[in-house]
DOVODO-476009 format. One record per residue (C-alpha): residue number from 1; x, y, z. Coordinates in Angstrom, 2 decimals, padded with zeros to 5 digits. Each point is the difference from the previous one (the first is absolute). Layout:
i:NUM	px:X	py:Y	pz:Z
...
***
This chain:
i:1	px:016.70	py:-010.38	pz:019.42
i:2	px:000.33	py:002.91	pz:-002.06
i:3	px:-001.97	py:-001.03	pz:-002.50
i:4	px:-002.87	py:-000.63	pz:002.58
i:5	px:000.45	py:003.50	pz:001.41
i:6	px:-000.25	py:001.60	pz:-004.09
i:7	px:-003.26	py:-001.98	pz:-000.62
i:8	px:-001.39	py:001.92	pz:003.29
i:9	px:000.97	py:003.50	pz:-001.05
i:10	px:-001.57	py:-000.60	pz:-003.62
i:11	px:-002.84	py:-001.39	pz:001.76
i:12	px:-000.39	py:003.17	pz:002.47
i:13	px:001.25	py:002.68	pz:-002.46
i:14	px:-002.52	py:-001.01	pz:-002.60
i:15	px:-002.85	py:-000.65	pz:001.53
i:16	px:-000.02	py:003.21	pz:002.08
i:17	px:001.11	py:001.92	pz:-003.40
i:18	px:-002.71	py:-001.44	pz:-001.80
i:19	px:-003.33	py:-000.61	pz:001.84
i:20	px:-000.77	py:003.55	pz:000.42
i:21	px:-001.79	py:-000.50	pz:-003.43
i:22	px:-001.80	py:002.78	pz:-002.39
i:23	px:-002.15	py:-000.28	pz:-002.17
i:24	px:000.48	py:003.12	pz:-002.17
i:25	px:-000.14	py:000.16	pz:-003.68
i:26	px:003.74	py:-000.47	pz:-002.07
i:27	px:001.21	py:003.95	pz:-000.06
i:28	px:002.21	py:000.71	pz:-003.13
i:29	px:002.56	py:000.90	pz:002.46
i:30	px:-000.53	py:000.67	pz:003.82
i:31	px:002.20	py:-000.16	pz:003.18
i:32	px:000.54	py:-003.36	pz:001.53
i:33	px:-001.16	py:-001.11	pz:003.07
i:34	px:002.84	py:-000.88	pz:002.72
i:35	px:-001.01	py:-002.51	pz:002.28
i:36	px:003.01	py:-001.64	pz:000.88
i:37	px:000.77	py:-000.52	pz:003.77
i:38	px:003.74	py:001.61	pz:-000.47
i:39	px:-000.92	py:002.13	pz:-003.47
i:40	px:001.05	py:003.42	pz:-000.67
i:41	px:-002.14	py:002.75	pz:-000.56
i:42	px:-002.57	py:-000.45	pz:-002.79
i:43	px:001.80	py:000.75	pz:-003.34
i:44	px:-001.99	py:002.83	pz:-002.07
i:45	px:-000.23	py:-001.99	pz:-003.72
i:46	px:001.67	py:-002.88	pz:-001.02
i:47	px:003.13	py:001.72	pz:-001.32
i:48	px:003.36	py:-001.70	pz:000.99
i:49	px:000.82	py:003.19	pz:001.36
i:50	px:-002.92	py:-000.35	pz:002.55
i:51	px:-000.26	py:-003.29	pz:001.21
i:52	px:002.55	py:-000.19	pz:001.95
i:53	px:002.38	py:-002.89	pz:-001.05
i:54	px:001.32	py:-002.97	pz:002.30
i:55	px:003.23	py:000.54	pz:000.69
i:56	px:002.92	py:-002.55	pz:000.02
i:57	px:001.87	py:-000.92	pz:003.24
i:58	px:003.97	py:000.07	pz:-000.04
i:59	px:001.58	py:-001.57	pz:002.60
i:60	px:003.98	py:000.00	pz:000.30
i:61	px:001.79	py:-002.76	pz:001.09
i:62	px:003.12	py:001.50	pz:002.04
i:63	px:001.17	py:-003.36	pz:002.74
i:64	px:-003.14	py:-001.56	pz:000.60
i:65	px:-001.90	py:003.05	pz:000.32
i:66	px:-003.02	py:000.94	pz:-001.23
i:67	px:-001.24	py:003.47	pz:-001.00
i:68	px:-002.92	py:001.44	pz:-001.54
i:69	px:-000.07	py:002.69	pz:-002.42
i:70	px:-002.47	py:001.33	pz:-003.43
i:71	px:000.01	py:000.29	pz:-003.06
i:72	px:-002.97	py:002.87	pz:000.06
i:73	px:-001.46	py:001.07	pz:-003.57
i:74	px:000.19	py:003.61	pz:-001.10
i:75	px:-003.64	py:000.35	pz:-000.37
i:76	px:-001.08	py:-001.60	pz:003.47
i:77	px:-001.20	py:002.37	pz:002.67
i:78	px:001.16	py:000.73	pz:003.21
i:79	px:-003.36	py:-001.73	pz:001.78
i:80	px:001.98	py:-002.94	pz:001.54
i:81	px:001.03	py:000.71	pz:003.38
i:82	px:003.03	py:-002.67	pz:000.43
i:83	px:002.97	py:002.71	pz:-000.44
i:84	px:002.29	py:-001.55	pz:-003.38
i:85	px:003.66	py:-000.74	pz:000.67
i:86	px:002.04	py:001.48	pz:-002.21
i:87	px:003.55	py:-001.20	pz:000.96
i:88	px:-000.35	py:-003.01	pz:-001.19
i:89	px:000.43	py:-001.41	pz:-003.79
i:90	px:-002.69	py:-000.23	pz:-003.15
i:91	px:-000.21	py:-001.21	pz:-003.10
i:92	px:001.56	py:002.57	pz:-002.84
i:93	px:-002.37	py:001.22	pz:-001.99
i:94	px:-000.37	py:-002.06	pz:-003.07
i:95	px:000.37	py:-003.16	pz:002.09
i:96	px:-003.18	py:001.37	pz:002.15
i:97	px:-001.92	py:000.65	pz:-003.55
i:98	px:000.67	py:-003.69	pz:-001.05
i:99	px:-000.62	py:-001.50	pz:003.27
i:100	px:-003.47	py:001.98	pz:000.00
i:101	px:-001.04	py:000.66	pz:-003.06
i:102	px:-001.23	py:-001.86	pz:-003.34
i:103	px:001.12	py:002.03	pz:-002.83
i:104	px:-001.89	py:000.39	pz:-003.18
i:105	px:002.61	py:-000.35	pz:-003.29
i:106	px:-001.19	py:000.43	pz:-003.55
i:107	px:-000.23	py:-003.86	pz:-000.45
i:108	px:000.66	py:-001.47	pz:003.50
i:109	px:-000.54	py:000.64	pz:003.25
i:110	px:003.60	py:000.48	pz:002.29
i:111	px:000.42	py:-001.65	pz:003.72
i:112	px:-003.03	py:-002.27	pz:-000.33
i:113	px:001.31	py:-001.65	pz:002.75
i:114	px:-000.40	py:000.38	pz:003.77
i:115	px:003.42	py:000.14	pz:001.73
i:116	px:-000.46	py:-002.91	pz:003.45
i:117	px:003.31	py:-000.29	pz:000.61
i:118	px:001.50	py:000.81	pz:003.69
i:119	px:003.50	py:000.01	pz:-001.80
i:120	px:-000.91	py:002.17	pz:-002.83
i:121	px:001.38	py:003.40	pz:001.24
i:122	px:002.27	py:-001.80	pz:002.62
i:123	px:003.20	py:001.87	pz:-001.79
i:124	px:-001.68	py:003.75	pz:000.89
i:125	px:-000.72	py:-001.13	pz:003.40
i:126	px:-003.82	py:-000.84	pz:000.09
i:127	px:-001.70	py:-002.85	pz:001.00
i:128	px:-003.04	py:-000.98	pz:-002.91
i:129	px:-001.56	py:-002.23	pz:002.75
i:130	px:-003.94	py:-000.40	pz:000.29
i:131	px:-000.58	py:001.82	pz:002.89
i:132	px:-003.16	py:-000.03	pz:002.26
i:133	px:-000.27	py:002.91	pz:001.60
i:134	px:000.97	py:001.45	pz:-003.19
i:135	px:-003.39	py:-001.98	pz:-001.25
i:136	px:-001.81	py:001.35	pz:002.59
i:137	px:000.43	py:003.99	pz:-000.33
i:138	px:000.32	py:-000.20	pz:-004.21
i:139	px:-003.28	py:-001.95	pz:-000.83
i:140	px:-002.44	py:002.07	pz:-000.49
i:141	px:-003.96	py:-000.89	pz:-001.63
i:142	px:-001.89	py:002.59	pz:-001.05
i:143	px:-003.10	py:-000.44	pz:-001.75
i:144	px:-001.06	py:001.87	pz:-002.74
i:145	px:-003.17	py:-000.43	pz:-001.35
i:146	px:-003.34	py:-002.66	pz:000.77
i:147	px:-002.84	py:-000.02	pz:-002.79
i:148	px:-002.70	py:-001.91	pz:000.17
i:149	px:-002.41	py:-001.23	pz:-002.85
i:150	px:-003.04	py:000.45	pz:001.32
i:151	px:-001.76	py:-002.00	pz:-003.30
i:152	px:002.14	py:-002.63	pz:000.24
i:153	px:001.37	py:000.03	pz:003.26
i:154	px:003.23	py:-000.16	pz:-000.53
i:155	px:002.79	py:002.02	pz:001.43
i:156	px:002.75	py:001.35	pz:-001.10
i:157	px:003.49	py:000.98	pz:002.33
i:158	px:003.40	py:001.74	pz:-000.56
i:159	px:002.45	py:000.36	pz:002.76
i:160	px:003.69	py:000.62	pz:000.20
i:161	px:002.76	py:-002.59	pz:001.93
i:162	px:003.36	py:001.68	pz:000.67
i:163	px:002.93	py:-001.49	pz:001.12
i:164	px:-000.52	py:-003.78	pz:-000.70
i:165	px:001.85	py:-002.04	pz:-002.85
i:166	px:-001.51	py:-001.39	pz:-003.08
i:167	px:-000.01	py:-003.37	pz:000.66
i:168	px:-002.34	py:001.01	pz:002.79
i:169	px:-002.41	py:001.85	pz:-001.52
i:170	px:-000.34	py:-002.51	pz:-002.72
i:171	px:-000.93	py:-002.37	pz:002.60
i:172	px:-002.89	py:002.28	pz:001.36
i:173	px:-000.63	py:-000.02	pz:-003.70
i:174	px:-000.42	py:-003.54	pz:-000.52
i:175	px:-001.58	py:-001.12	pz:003.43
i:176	px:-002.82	py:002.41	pz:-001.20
i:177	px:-000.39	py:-001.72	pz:-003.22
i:178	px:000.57	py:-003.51	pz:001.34
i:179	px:000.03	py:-000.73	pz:003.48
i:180	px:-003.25	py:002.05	pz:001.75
i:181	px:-002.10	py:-002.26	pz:001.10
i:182	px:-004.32	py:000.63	pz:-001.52
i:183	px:-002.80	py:-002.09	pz:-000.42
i:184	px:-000.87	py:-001.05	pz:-003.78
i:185	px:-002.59	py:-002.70	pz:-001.21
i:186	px:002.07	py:-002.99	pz:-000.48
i:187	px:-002.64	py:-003.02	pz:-000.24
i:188	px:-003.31	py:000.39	pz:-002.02
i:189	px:-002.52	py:-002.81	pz:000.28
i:190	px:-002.06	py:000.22	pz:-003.13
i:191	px:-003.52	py:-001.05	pz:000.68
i:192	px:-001.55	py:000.62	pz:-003.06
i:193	px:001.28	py:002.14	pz:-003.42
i:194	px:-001.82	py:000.04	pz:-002.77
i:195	px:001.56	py:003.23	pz:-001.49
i:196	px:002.54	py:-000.14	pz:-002.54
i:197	px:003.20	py:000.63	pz:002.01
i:198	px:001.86	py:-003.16	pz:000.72
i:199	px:-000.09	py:-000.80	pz:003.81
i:200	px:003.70	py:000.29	pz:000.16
i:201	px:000.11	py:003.74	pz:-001.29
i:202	px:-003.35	py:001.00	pz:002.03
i:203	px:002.53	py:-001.28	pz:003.06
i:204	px:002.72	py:001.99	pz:-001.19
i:205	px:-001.97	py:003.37	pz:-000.44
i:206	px:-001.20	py:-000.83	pz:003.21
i:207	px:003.24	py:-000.25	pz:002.03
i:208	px:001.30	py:003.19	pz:-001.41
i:209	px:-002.75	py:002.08	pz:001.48
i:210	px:001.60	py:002.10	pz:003.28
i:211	px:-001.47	py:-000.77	pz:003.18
i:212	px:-000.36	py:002.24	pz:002.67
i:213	px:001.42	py:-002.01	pz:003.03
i:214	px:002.15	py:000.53	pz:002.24
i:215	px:002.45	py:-003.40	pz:-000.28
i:216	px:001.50	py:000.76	pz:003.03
i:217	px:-003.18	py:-000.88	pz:001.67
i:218	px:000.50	py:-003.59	pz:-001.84
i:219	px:002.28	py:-002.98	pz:000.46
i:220	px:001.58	py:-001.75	pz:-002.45
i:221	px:-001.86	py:-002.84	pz:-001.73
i:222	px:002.42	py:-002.77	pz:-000.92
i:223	px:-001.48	py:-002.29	pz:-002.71
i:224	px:-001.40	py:-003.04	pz:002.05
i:225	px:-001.92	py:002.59	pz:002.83
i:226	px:-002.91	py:000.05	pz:000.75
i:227	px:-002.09	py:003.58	pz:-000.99
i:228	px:-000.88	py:001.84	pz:002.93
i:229	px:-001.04	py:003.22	pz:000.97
i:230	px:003.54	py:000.81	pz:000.88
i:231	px:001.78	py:-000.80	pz:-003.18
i:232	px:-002.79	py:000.38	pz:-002.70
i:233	px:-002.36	py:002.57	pz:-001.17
i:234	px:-002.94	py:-001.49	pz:-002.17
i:235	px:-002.01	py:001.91	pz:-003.09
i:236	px:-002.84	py:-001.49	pz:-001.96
i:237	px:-001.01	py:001.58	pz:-003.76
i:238	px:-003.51	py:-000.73	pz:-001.49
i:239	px:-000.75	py:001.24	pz:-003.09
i:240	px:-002.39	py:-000.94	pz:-002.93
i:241	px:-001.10	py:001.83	pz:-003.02
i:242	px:-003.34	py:000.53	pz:-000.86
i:243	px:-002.47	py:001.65	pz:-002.53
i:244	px:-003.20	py:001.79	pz:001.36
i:245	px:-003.13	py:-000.15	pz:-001.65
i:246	px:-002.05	py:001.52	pz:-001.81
i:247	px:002.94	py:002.88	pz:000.10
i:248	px:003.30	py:-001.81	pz:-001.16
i:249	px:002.11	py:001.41	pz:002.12
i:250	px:002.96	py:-002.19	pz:000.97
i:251	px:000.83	py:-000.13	pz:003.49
i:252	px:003.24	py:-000.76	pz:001.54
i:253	px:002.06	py:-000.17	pz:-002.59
i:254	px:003.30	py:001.01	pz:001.61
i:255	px:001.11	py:-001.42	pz:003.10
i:256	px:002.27	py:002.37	pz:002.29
i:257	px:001.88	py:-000.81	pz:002.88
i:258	px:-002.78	py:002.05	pz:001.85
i:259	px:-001.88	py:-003.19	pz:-000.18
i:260	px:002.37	py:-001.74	pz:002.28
i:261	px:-001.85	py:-000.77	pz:003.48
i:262	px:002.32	py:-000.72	pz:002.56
i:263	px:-000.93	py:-002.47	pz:002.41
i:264	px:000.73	py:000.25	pz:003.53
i:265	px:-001.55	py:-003.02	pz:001.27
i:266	px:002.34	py:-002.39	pz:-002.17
i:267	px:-000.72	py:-001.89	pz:-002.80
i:268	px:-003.75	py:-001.45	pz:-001.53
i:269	px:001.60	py:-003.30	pz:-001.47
i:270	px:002.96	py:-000.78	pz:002.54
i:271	px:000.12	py:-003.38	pz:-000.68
i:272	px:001.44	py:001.37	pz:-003.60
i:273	px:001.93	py:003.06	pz:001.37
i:274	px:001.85	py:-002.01	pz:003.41
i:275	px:-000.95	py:003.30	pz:001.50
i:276	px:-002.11	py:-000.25	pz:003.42
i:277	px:-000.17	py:003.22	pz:001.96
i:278	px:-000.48	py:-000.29	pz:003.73
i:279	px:-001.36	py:003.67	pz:-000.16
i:280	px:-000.48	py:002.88	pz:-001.21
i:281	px:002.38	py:002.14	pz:-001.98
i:282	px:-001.61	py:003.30	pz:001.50
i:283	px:002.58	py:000.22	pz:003.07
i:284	px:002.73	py:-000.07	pz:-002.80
i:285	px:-001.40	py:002.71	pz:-002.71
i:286	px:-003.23	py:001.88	pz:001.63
i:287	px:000.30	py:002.63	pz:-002.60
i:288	px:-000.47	py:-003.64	pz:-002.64
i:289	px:001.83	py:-001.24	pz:-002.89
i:290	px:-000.76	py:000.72	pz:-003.91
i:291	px:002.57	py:001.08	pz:-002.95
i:292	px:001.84	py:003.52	pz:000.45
i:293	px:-001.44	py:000.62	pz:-003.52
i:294	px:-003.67	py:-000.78	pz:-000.71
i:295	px:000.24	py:000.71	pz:-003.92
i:296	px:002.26	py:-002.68	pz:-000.72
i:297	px:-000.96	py:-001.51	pz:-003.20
i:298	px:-001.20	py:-003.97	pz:000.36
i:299	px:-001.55	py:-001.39	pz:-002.26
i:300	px:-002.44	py:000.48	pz:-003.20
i:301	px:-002.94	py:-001.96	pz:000.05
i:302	px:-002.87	py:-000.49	pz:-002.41
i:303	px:-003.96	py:-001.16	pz:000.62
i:304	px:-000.13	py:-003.63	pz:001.10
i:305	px:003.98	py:000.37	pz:001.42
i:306	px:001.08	py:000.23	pz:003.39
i:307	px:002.14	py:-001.51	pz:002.72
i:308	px:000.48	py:-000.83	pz:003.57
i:309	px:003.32	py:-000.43	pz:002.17
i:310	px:001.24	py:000.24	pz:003.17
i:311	px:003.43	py:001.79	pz:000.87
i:312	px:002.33	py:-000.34	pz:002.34
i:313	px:002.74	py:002.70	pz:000.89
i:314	px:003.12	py:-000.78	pz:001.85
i:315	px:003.10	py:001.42	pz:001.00
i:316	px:003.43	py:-000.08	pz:-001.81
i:317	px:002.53	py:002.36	pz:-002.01
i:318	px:001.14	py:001.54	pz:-003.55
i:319	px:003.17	py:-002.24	pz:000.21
i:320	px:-002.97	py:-002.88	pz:-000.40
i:321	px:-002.20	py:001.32	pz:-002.55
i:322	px:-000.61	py:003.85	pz:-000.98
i:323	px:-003.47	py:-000.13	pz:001.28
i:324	px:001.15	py:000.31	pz:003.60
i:325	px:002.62	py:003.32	pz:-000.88
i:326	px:-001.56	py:002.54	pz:001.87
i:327	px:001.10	py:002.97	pz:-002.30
i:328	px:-001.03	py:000.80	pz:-004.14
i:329	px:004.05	py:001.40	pz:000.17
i:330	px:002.63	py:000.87	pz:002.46
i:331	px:003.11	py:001.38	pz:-002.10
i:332	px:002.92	py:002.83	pz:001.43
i:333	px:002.02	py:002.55	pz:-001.13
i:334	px:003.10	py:001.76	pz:001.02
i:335	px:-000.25	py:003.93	pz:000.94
i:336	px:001.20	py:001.82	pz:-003.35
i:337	px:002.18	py:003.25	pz:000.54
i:338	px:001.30	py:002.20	pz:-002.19
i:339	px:003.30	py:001.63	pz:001.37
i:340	px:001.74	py:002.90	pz:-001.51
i:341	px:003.73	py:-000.36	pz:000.11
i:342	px:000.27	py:003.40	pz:-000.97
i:343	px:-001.39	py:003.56	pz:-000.11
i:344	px:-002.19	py:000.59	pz:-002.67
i:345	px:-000.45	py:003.77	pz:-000.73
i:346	px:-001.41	py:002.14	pz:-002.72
i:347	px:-001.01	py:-001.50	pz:-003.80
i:348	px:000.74	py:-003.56	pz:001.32
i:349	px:-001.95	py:000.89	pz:003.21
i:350	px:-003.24	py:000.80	pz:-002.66
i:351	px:000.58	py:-002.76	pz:-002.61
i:352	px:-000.55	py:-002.59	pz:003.17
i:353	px:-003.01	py:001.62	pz:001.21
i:354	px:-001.08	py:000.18	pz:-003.47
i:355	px:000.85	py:-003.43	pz:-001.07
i:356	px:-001.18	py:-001.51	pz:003.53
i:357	px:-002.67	py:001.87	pz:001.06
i:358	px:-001.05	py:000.03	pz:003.99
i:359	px:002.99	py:-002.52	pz:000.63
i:360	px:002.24	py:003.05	pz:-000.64
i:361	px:-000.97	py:003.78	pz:001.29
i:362	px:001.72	py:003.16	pz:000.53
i:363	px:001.09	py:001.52	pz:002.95
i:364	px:-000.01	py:003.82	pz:000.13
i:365	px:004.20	py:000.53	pz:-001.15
i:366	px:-001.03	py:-002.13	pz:-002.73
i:367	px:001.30	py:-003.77	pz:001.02
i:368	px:-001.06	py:-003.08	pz:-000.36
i:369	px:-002.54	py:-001.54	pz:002.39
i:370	px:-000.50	py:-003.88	pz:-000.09
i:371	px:-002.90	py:-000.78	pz:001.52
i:372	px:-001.70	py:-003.53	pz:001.23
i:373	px:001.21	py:-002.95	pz:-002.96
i:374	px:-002.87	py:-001.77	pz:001.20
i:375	px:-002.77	py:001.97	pz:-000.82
i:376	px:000.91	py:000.26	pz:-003.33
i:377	px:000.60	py:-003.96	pz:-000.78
i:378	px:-000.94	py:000.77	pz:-003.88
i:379	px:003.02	py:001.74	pz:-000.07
i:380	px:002.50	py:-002.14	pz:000.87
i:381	px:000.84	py:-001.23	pz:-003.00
i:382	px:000.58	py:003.63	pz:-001.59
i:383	px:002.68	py:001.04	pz:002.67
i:384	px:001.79	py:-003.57	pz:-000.41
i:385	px:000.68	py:001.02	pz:-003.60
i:386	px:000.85	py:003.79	pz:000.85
i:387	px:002.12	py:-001.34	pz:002.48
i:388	px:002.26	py:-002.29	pz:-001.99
i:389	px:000.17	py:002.53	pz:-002.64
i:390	px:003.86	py:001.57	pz:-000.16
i:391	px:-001.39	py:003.37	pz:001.17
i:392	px:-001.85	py:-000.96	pz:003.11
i:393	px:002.19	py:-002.94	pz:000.56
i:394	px:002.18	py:001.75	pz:002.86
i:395	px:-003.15	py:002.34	pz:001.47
i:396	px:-002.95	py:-002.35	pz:000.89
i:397	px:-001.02	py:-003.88	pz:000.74
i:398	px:-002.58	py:-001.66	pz:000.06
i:399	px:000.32	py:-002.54	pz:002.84
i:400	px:-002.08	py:-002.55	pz:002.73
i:401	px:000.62	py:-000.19	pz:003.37
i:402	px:000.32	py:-003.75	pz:000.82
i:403	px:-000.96	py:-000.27	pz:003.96
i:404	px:-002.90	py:002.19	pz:-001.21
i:405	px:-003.20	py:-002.49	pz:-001.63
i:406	px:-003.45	py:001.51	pz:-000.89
i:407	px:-002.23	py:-002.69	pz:000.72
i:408	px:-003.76	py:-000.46	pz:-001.95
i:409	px:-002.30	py:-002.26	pz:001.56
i:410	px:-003.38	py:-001.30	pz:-001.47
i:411	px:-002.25	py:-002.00	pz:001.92
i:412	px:-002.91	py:-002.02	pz:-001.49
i:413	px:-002.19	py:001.27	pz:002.60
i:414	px:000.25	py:-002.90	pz:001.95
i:415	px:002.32	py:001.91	pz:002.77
i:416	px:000.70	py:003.64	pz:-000.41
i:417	px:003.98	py:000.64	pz:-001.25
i:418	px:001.32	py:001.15	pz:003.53
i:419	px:-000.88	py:-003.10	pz:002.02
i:420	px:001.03	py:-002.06	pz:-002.83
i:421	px:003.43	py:002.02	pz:-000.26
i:422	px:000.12	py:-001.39	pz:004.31
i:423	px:-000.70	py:-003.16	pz:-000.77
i:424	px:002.52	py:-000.35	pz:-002.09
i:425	px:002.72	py:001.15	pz:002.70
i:426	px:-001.25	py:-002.33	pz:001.95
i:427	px:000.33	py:-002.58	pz:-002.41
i:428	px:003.52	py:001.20	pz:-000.39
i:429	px:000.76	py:-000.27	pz:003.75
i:430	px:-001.71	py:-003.15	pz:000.38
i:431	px:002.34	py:-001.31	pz:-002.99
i:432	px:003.09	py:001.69	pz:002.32
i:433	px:-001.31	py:-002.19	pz:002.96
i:434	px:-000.18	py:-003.61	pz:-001.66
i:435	px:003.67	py:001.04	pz:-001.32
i:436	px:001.37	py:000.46	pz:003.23
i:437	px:-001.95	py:-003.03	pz:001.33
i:438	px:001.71	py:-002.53	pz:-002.23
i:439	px:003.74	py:001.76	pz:000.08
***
């Protein structure tokens, strides 16, 4: 039941790490908010330094017996109370490096891979094992910046995941693009067009307009349903062009999805539709229905054109058809570092601060400071090259921490980023719970 007992913790961790939401404009570079139920102290910046990195459990395998110990990393504070064994065996340093870290060569990128193994270290003495507890105190979420859109409504979200493996966050990743459940148009009844789009790319335009709805509200509509209030949400679009007289203005002559009226007493031609509402919608959405943009772009109509449908909206999924994704983009990264291997003193000291300017400082005996490798993304690039050169070779790295992932979350406005980042763990643990029910 492991696996059941993992799907709660992500469900509890995240959701308590992430729906103290703020909406606060994107800072170039600001301190991250710690929310996590077990998290350290906030980190000041986003330097690798700072943030305080998961740390790896050891366990030695000596008769049966089962110890703890950790591999702690030289720039993590002292903030976690649990006192660190140090009797007991770690990793050597360039094994901990690969096992953590992504390295950035000159034309490749070294240990791309994410070491799973229990056995992997079994010859030093430490057990590679998932671990649970382990889970529990290393995951951290801390979010780091909400901004919202306020002309178009949409919202923007970056937050940090520590101590989970790729193939996990690249799951979040792709139940946000695919598997969210929304409300999109997916049936347009066209009563009359005159205009000179073609019915079947009016219904197109149509379906890819965002609707604000809340699908968890909905059931699922299988094909041969019935519409109800309970699994449907209706629209209706009027529009005709006209010319006034004597003045010659034209009037209506682009249709927006403004013009949408939703209608919360069903459809006007079920017979057409299938769609016969018992009630109201009102108990469902009091707030109402429309687009989450009103400026969306229709239709272009001319004096004597126009056109009538009816819409209906229903609930489904990206992995069905892109209307239904919830988010413009949801893409990660890993947390860049730059390490210095070495001391770097005097001329060199200058030429980096000079060459790499704010990445690299001074410190008052005239050393090199590296500073956060993630403020300073346009830069990456330039200390890859410096640090593959023969010179710098030996002194500095460029590298990625690989339990570390910088998440970016857009939302179409349809659900802002946080509750859609939930959703998606709980699309994650509902996936862990229909495993478990056919094993």
């Amino acid at each position: 039941m492991s696996c059941n007992r993992a799907a709660s913790v992500w469900r509890l961790a995240v959701k308590y790490s992430i729906c103290k939401r703020s909406s606060r404009p994107r800072p170039a570079s600001q301190e991250p908010v710690t929310l996590g139920p077990e998290a350290h102290k906030s980190a000041q910046g986003f330097s690798a330094s700072s943030i305080g990195m998961p740390r790896k459990k050891a366990r030695q395998s000596d008769g049966g017996a089962t110890a703890s110990a950790y591999v702690k990393s030289e720039d993590e504070g002292d903030d976690d109370a649990q006192p660190e064994p140090t009797d007991r065996p770690t990793l050597p340093h360039h094994l901990q490096v690969q096992h953590d870290y992504m390295v950035a060569g000159e034309h490749l990128n070294y240990n791309t891979s994410t070491v799973t193994s229990a056995l992997a270290y079994l010859g030093l003495g430490i057990d590679n094992q998932w671990d649970l507890d382990e889970f529990k105190r290393a995951f951290r979420a801390e979010v780091a910046w909400i901004s919202k859109d306020t002309a178009t409504s949409e919202e923007d979200m970056e937050f940090d995941l520590q101590g989970i493996d790729p193939a996990i966050a690249n799951a979040f990743r792709r139940i946000l693009l695919a598997e969210v459940p929304t409300m999109a148009i997916e049936h347009v009844f066209i009563i009359n067009n005159t205009s000179i789009i073609p019915d079947e790319m009016l219904a197109h335009r149509l379906g890819l307009i965002p609707i604000k709805a809340d699908a968890a509200l909905f059931q699922e509509n299988a094909a041969a349903d019935v519409g109800t209030e309970n699994n449907c949400i209706i629209f209706k679009l009027k529009a005709d062009c006209k010319k006034r007289v004597p003045s010659g203005t034209i009037v209506n002559d682009s249709v927006f999805s403004r013009q949408l009226v939703w209608l919360p007493k069903g459809s006007e031609i079920p017979d057409e539709t299938k769609c016969k509402f018992s009630g109201t919608q009102h108990s469902l959405m009091p707030e109402g229905c429309a687009p989450v943009h009103d400026d969306i772009l229709i239709a272009k109509l001319r004096p004597g054109q126009g056109f009538e449908v009816e819409c209906v909206a229903t609930k489904g999924n990206g992995a069905e058809h892109a209307k239904w994704s919830p988010v413009a983009t949801a893409w990660y990264r890993l947390l860049p570092e730059v390490a210095l291997l070495d001391d770097i003193t005097g001329a060199d000291a200058e030429e980096l601060a000079e060459k790499l300017p704010g990445l690299f400082t001074l410190d008052k005996s005239g050393a090199a400071v590296v500073g956060s490798a993630r403020d300073f993304p346009q830069l990456h690039e330039k200390v890859r090259a410096l640090a593959n050169e023969e010179r710098w070779r030996d002194r500095m790295q460029l590298r990625k921490r690989k339990d570390h992932f910088i998440f970016t979350v857009q939302s179409t406005g349809i659900l802002p980023p946080d509750e859609l980042f939930i959703r998606s763990v709980d699309e994650l643990s509902a996936k862990c719970g229909r495993l478990l029910e056919r094993l």
